[in-house]
N, C-alpha and C positions, 0 to 999 in steps of 0.2 A: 702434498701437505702444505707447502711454501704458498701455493696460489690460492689456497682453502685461507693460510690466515689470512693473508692480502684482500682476498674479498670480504670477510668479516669484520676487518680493521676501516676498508672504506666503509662499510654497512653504515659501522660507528659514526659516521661522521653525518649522516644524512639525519635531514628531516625526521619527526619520530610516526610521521604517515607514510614515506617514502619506505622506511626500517619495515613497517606491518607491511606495508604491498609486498614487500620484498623478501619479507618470513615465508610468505604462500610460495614460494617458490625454489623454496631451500629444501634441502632434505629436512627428514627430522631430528639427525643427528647435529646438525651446522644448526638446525633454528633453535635449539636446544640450546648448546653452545652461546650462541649469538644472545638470547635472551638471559643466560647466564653473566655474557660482560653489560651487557645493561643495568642487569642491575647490579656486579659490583660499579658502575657508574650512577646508581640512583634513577636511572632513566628507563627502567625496562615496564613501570606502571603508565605511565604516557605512550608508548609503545604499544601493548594490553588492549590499553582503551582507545586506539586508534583501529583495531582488528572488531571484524564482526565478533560477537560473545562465543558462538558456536566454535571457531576457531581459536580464538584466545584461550577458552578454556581446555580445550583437547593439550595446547599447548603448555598451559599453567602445570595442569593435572602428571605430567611428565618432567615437572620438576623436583627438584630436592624442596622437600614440605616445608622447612622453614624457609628457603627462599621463595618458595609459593603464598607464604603467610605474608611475611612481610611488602610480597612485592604488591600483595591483595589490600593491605593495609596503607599503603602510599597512593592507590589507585582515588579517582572519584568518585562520591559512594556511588553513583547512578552508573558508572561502568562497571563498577566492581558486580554492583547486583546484578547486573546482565549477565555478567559472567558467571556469577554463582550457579544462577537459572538453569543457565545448560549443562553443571554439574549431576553427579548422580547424588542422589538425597544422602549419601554415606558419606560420601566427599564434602558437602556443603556442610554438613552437620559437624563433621572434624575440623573444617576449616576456622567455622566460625565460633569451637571450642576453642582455640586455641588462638584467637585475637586477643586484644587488651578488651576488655570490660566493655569499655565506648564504646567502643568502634564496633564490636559485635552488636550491641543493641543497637545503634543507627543501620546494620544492612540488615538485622532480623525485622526492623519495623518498616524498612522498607522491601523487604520481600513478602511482608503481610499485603500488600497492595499487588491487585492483577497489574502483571506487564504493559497491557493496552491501555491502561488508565492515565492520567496524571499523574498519582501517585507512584505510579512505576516509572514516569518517565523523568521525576524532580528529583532534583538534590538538595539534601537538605542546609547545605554550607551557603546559607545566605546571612550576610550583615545586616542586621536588625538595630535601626538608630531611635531615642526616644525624642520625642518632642520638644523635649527639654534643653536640651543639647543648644547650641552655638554651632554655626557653621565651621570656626576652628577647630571645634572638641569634634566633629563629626570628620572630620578631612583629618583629625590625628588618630581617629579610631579605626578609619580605614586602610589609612598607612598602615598601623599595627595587624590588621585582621586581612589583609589584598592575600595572604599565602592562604589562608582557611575559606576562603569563598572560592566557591565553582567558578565566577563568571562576574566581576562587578561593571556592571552595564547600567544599575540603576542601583538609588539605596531606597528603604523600604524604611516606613517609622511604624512602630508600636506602640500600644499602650503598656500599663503594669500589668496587662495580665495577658499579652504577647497579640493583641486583637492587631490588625491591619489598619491603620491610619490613614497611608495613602501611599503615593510614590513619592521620592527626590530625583530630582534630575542634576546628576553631578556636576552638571556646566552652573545650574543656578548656586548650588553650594559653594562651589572656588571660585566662584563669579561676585559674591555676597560679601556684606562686610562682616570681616570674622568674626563679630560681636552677634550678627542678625541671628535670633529667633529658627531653629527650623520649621515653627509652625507657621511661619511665615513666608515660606519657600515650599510648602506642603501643596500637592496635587492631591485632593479627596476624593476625586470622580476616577480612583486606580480599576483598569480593567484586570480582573483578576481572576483564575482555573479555580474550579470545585476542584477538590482532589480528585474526588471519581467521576470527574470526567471524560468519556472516553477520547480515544488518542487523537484518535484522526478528527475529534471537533475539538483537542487542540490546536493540530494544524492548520486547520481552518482560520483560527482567532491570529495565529500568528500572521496571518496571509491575509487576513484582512487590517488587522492594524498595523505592521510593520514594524512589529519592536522584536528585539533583539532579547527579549527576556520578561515572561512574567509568573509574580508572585502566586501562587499553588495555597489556599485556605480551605479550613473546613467548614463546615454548616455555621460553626459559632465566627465565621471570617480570621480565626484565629492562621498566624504565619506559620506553614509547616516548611517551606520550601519554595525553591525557583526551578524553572524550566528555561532551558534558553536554546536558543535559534539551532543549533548545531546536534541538539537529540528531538528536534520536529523534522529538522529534513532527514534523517533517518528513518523516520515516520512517514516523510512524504514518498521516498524509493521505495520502503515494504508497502505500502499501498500501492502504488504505481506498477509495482512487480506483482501482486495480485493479482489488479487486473488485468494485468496481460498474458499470464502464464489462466487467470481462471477465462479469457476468451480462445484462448487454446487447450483447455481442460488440461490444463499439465497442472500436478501435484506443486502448491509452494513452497514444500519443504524440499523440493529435486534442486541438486544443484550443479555447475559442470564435470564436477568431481564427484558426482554418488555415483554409486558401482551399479554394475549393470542390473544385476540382482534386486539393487533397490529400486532401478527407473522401475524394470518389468512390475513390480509388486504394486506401487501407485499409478502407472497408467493404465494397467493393462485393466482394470476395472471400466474404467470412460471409454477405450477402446470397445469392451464387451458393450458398454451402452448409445456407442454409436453403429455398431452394427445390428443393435435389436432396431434402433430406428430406421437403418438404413435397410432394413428387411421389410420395415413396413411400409416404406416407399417402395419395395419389391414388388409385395404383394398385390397393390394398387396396380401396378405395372402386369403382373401376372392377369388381373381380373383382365385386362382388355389385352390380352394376349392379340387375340382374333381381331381387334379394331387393326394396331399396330400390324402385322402381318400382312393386311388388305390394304394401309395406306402408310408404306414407309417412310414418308417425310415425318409419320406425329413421331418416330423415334429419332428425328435429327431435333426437331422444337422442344423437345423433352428438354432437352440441355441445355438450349437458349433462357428456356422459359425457368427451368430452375437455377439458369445461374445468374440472371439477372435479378430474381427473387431472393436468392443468399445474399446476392451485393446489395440493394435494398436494404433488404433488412435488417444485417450487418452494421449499415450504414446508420439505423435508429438506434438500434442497440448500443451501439458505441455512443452516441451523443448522450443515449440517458442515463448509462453508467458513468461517464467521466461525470454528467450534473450530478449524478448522487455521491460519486466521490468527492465532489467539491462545495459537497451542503448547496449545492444549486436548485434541487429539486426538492421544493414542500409538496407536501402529499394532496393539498387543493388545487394542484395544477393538471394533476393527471388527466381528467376530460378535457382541458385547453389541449394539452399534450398530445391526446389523442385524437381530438380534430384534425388536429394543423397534421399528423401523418399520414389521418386518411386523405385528407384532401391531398394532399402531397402524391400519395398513391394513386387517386383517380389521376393527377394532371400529370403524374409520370407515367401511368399506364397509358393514357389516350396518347399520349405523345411517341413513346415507346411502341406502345401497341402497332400503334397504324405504320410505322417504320414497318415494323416486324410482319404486320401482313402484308404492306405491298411487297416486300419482299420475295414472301412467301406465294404471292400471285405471280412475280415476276418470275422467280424459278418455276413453279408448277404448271401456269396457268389456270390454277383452279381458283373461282373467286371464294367461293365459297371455306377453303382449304383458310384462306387467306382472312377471312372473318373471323373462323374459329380461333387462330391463333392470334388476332389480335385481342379478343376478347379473354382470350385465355392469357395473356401476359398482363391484359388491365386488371381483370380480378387477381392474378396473380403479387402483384406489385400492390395492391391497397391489404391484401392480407399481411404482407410482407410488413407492410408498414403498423398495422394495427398492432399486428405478435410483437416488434418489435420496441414498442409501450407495454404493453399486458406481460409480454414475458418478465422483464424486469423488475419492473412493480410488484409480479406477481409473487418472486424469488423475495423483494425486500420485505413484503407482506409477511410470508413462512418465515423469515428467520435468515434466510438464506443469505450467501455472496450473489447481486445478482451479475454477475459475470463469470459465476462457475458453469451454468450450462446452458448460459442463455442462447450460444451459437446453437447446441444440440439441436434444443425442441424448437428453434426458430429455424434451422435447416429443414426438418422434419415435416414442420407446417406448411411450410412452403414450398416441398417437393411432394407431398401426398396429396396436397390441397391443388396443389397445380397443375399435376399432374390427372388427376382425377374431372381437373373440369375441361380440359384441354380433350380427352377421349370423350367426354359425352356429348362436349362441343361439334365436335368430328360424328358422333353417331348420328348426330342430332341433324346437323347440314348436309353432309356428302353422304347420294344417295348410293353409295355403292356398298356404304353399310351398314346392312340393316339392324 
C-alpha cells in the first residue's frame, strides 16, 4: 500500500503527457485514484486531453459524476468533445445536462459538426480584436483573455458583425507604437479552413504553410474558431496508421489491447477474402496441373515470378497511396501516372526478365524453358505496375480507402495473371508438352 502511494505521489509530479502515458499502464483502480488527486489539484483536465478520447473516456465514465462534470468543464472544448464522442448517447446526454448553460451549448454546437471535418477539429476559444483598437488596448485584452484562448499563436480582427478581417502577428503588435492603428498592422490576404473542410485537407494546409494555427470560418467568412498545430498531427498519425494497418488489411479500430474475440470478428473477414483470391490463383494452378507435373522447374518460377510481381507492385501502390494521402495526386495525372509504370515495368521486366532466364537456361539447359520465363516475368512486372495505378484510383473513384485492399486484388492480379501466362508460355515453347 506504502509503494502504491509513492508511485502516485511521483505520478503527481510529472509532466501532464508523461501522467496520461502513464495512466495506460496502471491498473484501474490506481488510474482512478490518480486522476481523482488531479483533479483535487485542478490538473486532471490537461491530463484527459493529453490521452487518446477512447481511453479518457472509459476512464472519466468511472468517476464520481460531479467530478466527471466538472473536470469536463475545465477541459478544452475540442478535447472535451472528443471525449464526449466515445461516450454512450446516455452518458453524453447527462453529461451535458448537467454543465453550466455555456459550456453546454459550445460542446453541443460543436458536436453538431463530423469529427473529420474542421469543425470537429476547432476550438472555439479564440480572441477576436476589432480594428478599432490601438496596439495597447489589444496587448491589454490579451493579457486579460491568454486563460480563455486554446492557443494564442496569432490574433484575429473582426468586423461588427464577427466577419474575418485578417490576421495579427503578435511580434508586429508589441513591436508597434502603442498608439498605432491595428488596421495598420492588419494582414488581409489570412489563409483560412471552411469549417467543413475535411480533415486531413486540413492537414495538408498546415504542412504546406507552416503556421502554427489557423482561423476555422463559415460560407459568410464569419470567425467561428481556431485549429492549431497539435490537433492536425493527431490527424497526421490517424491517417498514417490507416494506411498502414489498411496495407495489411487490419481493422483500424484494432488496437494492442483489444481482446482476442474482437481481433477475430474484424479480421477474420479479409482473412475470408484472401483465401477466396488465393483459391483463384489455385485454380489457375490446378488448370495446368499436367503442364506443371511434365516440367518441374515452372513450379520453382511460380514463386520467383509472383514474388517479384507483389514487390513490384506493392512498390506502385505505396507511392500512389502516400500521393493521395498528401493531396499529391490530382486526378489529371493518372495517364502520366500510368505511363511512367508501365514503361517502368517493361524496363524492369527486360532487365529482370533476361536475369531470370539465363538463369533459368543455366540451371536447366533448356533455352527454350529459359525464354518462357523471361517473358513470363516481363509481362508479369508491367501488369504489376499498371494494377498498381488502376487499383488505387480505382478504390478513390468508388468511395473507398484506397489502401484497404489494394495489396488483395493487386496480389491476386499478379499471381493469376502470372501465373497463367508463364504455363502457356511453356505449352507453347517446350515440345515435350503438348
Amino acid at each position: 500500500m506504502e509503494e502504491k502511494k509513492v508511485i502516485l505521489r511521483d505520478l503527481l509530479l510529472k509532466n501532464p503527457a508523461d501522467i496520461a502515458e502513464a495512466l495506460s499502464q496502471l491498473s484501474e483502480e490506481q488510474a482512478v485514484e490518480l486522476v481523482h488527486r488531479l483533479y483535487l489539484r485542478r490538473a486532471a483536465a490537461e491530463t484527459l486531453g493529453e490521452m487518446e478520447p477512447e481511453d479518457s473516456a472509459e476512464l472519466l465514465a468511472k468517476l464520481d459524476r460531479e467530478e466527471a462534470i466538472k473536470i469536463l468543464s475545465r477541459m478544452d472544448p475540442d478535447d472535451a468533445v472528443d471525449l464526449l464522442e466515445e461516450l454512450p448517447e446516455t452518458v453524453q446526454q447527462e453529461l451535458l445536462a448537467r454543465l453550466g448553460r455555456e459550456e453546454a451549448e459550445v460542446l453541443a454546437d460543436l458536436l453538431a459538426y463530423p469529427p473529420d471535418t474542421a469543425g470537429g477539429l476547432m476550438s472555439p476559444e479564440v480572441v477576436a480584436l476589432s480594428l478599432n483598437m490601438t496596439a495597447q488596448q489589444a496587448i491589454d485584452l490579451l493579457r486579460r483573455r491568454v486563460e480563455e484562448a486554446e492557443t494564442i499563436y496569432y490574433a484575429y480582427a473582426i468586423d461588427g458583425q464577427g466577419i474575418l478581417q485578417g490576421v495579427l502577428s503578435l511580434r508586429d503588435i508589441t513591436l508597434a507604437n502603442p498608439q498605432t492603428q491595428l488596421d495598420n498592422l492588419l494582414q488581409r490576404d489570412a489563409i483560412t479552413v471552411s469549417v467543413d473542410t475535411d480533415a486531413e485537407d486540413v492537414a495538408h494546409l498546415f504542412d504546406k504553410y507552416n503556421y502554427f494555427a489557423l482561423p476555422v470560418v463559415d460560407d459568410e467568412r464569419k470567425l467561428l474558431g481556431v485549429i492549431t498545430v497539435d490537433d492536425v498531427i493527431d490527424v497526421i498519425r490517424e491517417e498514417a496508421t490507416e494506411d498502414i494497418y489498411g496495407m495489411a488489411s487490419v481493422p483500424i479500430e484494432e488496437r494492442v489491447d483489444t481482446t482476442w474475440f474482437s481481433s477475430l470478428r474484424m479480421r477474420l473477414p479479409w482473412l475470408y477474402v484472401r483465401l477466396a483470391t488465393a483459391l483463384l490463383a489455385a485454380v489457375v494452378v490446378g488448370v495446368f496441373e499436367e503442364t506443371i507435373a511434365k516440367v518441374a522447374a515452372l513450379a520453382v518460377l511460380m514463386g520467383v515470378i509472383a514474388g517479384q510481381g507483389g514487390s513490384a507492385g506493392m512498390q506502385t501502390v505505396t507511392i500512389i497511396t502516400r500521393g493521395m494521402a498528401l493531396g499529391e495526386l490530382e486526378p489529371r495525372v493518372g495517364w502520366r501516372l500510368l505511363r511512367k509504370e508501365a514503361l517502368l515495368g517493361i524496363v524492369n521486366g527486360i532487365l529482370i526478365g533476361a536475369t531470370v532466364g539465363v538463369i533459368t537456361y543455366l540451371w536447366k539447359g533448356d533455352y527454350w524453358l529459359g525464354v518462357a520465363a523471361c517473358l513470363a516475368m516481363l509481362f508479369t512486372l508491367v501488369v504489376a505496375g499498371v494494377t498498381g495505378v488502376v487499383i488505387p484510383l480505382g478504390m478513390r473513384g468508388l468511395g473507398k480507402d484506397p489502401a484497404l485492399a489494394s495489396g488483395i486484388f493487386l496480389t491476386t492480379l499478379t499471381d493469376v495473371l502470372g501465373f497463367g501466362f508463364l504455363f502457356l508460355l511453356a505449352r507453347l515453347f517446350l515440345p515435350e508438352i503438348p
